[in-house]
C-alpha positions in Angstrom: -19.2 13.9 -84.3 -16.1 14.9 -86.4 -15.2 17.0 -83.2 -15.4 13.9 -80.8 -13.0 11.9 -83.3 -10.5 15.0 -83.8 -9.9 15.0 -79.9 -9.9 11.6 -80.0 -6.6 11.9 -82.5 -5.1 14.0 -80.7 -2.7 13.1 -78.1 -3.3 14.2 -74.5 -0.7 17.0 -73.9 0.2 17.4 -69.9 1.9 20.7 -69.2 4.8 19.5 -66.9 6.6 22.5 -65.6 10.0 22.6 -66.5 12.6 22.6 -63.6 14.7 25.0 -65.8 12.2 27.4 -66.6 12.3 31.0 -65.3 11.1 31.8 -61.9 8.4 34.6 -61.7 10.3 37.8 -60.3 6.7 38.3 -58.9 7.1 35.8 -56.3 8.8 35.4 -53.1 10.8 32.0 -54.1 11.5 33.5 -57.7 12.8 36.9 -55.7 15.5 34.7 -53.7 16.5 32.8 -56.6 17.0 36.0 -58.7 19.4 37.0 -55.9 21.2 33.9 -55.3 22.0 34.1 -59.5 23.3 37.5 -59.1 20.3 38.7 -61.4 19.6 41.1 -59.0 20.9 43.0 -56.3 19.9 43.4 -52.8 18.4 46.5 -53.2 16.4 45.4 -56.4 15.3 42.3 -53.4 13.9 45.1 -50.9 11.9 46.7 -53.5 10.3 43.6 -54.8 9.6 42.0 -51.3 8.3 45.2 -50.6 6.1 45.1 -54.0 4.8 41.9 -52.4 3.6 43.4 -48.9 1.7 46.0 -50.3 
C-alpha cells in the first residue's frame, strides 16, 4: 500500500535523449561525427570502423 502511494507521488520521469549529449565512439554515426569534430583522426576512423566489422 504505502508503495502504491509513494509511486503515485512521484512524478513520471521520461528520459529524453539529449541532442547535445556525446555520441558513442562505439557506433558508426558517433565514429563520423568524432571525425567531422576533429576528435579523431582518420586513422583513429579505420581502426574503429574496423573494430565494428569484426
Amino acid at each position: 500500500m504505502e508503495e502504491e502511494l509513494l509511486q503515485e507521488a512521484l512524478p513520471v520521469i521520461e528520459e529524453v535523449p539529449d541532442k547535445e549529449e556525446e555520441l558513442d565512439i562505439y557506433t558508426e554515426e558517433g565514429i563520423d561525427e568524432y571525425v567531422d569534430d576533429d576528435s579523431i583522426s582518420p586513422t583513429e576512423q579505420g581502426f574503429m570502423k574496423g573494430y565494428l566489422g569484426a
